[in-house]
N, C-alpha and C positions, 0 to 999 in steps of 0.2 A: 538339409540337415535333419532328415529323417528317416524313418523306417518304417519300410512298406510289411512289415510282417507282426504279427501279436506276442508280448512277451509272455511268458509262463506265468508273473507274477501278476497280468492285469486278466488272468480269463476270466470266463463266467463261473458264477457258482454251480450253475447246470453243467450236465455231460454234453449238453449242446444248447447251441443256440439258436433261439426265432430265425428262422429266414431273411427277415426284414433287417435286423438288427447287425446279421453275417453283411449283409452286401453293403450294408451303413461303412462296416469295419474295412471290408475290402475296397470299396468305393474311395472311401477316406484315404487309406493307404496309397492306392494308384495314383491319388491324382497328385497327394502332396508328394510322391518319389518322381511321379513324372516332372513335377514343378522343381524339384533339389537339382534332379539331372538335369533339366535344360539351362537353368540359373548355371549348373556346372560347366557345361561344355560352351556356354556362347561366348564366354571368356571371363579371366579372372573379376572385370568389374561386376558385372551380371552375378557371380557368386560373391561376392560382397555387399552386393545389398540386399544378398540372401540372408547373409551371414547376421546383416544390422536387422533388418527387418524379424529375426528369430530372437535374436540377442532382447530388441523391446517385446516380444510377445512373452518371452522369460520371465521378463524380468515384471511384466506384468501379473504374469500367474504366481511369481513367490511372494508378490507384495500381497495378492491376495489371498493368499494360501496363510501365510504367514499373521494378516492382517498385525507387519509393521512397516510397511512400504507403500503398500498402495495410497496412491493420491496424496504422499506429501514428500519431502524435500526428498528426501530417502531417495522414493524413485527417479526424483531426476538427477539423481548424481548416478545411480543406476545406468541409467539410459546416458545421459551424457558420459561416465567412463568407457561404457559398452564402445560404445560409436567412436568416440574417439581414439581406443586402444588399437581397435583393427584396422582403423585406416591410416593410423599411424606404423603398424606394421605391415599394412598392405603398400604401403611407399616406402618402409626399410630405413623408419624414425625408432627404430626399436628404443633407446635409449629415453625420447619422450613419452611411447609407448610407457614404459617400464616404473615413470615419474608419475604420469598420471593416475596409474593402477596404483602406486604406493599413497601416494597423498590422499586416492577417494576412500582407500581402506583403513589411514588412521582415522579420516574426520569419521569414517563410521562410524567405528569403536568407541574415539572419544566422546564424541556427541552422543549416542548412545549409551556408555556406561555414565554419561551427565543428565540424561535428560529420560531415558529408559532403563528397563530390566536390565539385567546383563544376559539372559538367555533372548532377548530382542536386539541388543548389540551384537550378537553373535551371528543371529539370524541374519540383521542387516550387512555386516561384512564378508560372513559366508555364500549368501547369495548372490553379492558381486563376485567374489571368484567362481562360484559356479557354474555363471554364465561369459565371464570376459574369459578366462582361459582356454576353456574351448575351444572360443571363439575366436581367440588370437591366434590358439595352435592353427586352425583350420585354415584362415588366412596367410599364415606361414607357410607352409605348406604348398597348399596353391601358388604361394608366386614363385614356387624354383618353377623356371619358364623351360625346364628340359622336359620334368617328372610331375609338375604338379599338379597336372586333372589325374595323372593315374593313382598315385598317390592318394588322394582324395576318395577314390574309385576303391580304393582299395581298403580305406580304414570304413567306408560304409561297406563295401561287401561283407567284409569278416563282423560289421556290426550286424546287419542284417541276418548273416547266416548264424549268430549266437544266438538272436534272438529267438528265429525261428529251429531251431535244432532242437534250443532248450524245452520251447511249449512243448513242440513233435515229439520230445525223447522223454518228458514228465508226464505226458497224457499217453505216451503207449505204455511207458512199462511202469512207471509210480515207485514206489516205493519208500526207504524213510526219505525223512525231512530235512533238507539243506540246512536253513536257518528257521526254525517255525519260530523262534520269538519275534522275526526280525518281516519275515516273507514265508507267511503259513503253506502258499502253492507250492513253494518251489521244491523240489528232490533230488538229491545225490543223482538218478540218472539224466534226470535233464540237466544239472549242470556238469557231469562227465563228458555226455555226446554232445549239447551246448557249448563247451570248452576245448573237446576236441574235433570235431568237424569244419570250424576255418581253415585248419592246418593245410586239410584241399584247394581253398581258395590262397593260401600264401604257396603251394605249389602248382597250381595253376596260373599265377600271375609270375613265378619266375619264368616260366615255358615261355610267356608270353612277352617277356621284359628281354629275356635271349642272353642276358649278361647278368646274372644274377643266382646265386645259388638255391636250387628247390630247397633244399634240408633246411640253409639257414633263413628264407624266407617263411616258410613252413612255421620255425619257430616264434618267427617274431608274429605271424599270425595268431599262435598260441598265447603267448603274451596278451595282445591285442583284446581276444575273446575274454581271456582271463583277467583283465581291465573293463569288458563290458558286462562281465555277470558280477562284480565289485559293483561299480557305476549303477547296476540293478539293486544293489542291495544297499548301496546307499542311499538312493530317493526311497526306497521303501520305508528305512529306518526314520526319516525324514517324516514324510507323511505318517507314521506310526508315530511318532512325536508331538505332530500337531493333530491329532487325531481324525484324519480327513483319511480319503478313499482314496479319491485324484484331483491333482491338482488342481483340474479345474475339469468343465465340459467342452471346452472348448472343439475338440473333434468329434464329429459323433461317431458313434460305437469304440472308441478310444479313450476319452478322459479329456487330458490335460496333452499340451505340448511335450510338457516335461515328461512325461508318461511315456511317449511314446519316443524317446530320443536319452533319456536317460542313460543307457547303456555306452553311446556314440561321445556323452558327454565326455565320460573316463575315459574310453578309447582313445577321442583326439589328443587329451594332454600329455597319455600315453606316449604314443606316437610321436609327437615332438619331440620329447624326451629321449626318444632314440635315435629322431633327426639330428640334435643336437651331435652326431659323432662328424657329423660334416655342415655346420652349419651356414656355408655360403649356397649347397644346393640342400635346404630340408628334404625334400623329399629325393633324393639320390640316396639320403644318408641313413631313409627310413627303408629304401625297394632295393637296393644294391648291395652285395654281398660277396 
């Protein structure tokens, strides 16, 4: 559940970087994509405790990003809805899934508009969907047992290629400014060729699917991208709110978790969303056309 490549909104303020600092980045990247893709292919459970084990590192960096989570009741409802939703949909309890996500999001709120701000009640039941949706999309996903490593395969390719298109296409040609209240980096051409460059990877992967329309895959690519440069510009807005950089340091030459998967977040709930046209095989319903 990550992205081996740098987004436009987290570079350096310099036109380049330390040497030392580059290979931190690239280092970083390699080993956690190589760690998503093995978690992916050794089988659905192996990406499930992918999935749980990101879900707690999340849910860690918003409590302290946020400082109204960390280390008290908050986060264990966090972590215990996390874990319990995807394994509940990783067995096709959707319906218990669906009770537990509802019940941890009122006591948020209420317990929070009782006991807290209302901009920290917000925080607290915002951050659980931020991280259990996801995370349940993704799980869903994976268990159609026809499509669902490719699947999978494929809402990171098209995360991956937004990401990296967008820096590539913002630092060759620049120009004006996307959102500068929101993500001062970012610019109309990186998120153009950022937006439209998956479109390859959704016709690439029809080629490869053999039963599957290039055009209409192609589109829902677009989609996808245009769900991960969103997903960019909502942790942005986020962290511009709490007046932080990155969520955390957790990676070096990266930030935070959330910094660097950001994009994948909106994508995967995306994606479901469109699985849902077939939802006995999700991912048939996401790659077939």
């Amino acid at each position: 559940m990550t992205s081996p490549s740098p987004s436009e909104d987290n570079s350096s303020q310099s036109q380049r970087k330390p040497l030392p600092e580059l290979w931190r980045r690239i280092g970083s990247a390699v080993f956690l994509a190589a760690l998503t893709l093995a978690a992916l292919v050794l089988s659905p459970w192996t990406f499930l405790v992918l999935v749980i084990a990101s879900a707690m590192v999340l849910t860690w960096e918003w409590g302290s990003a946020t400082r109204a989570t960390g280390g008290d009741a908050t986060s264990i409802i966090h972590i215990a809805c996390a874990t319990a939703v995807v394994i509940f949909v990783a067995v096709h309890k959707y319906e218990y899934a669906a009770i537990i996500f509802a019940a941890a999001m009122v006591t948020l709120l209420v317990s929070g508009y009782q006991k807290k701000t209302p901009k920290e009640a917000k925080l607290d039941a915002g951050g659980l969907a931020y991280v259990v949706l996801p995370a349940a999309a993704l799980i869903w996903l994976r268990s159609d047992p026809n499509h669902g490593l490719t699947a999978i395969l494929f809402v990171l390719v098209v995360s991956w290629t937004t990401d990296t298109a967008s820096y590539v296409g913002g630092r060759t040609f620049g120009g004006p400014k996307f959102a500068p209240t929101i993500s001062p980096k970012k610019t109309w051409s990186g998120f153009v060729i950022g937006t439209a460059t998956p479109m390859l990877v959704g016709v690439l992967f029809a080629y490869y699917l053999g039963n599957s329309s290039p055009v209409a895959l192609a589109l829902v690519a677009l989609v996808l991208a245009f769900a991960c440069q969103m997903g960019d510009l909502l942790e942005s807005a986020v962290k511009r709110s709490l007046g932080i950089k990155d969520m955390s340091q957790l990676i070096p030459g990266h930030g935070g978790f959330f910094d660097r998967i950001d994009s994948l977040l909106m994508a995967a709930v995306v994606a479901a969303l469109i699985a849902l046209r077939n939802p006995e095989f999700p991912a048939a319903g996401l790659l077939i056309w």
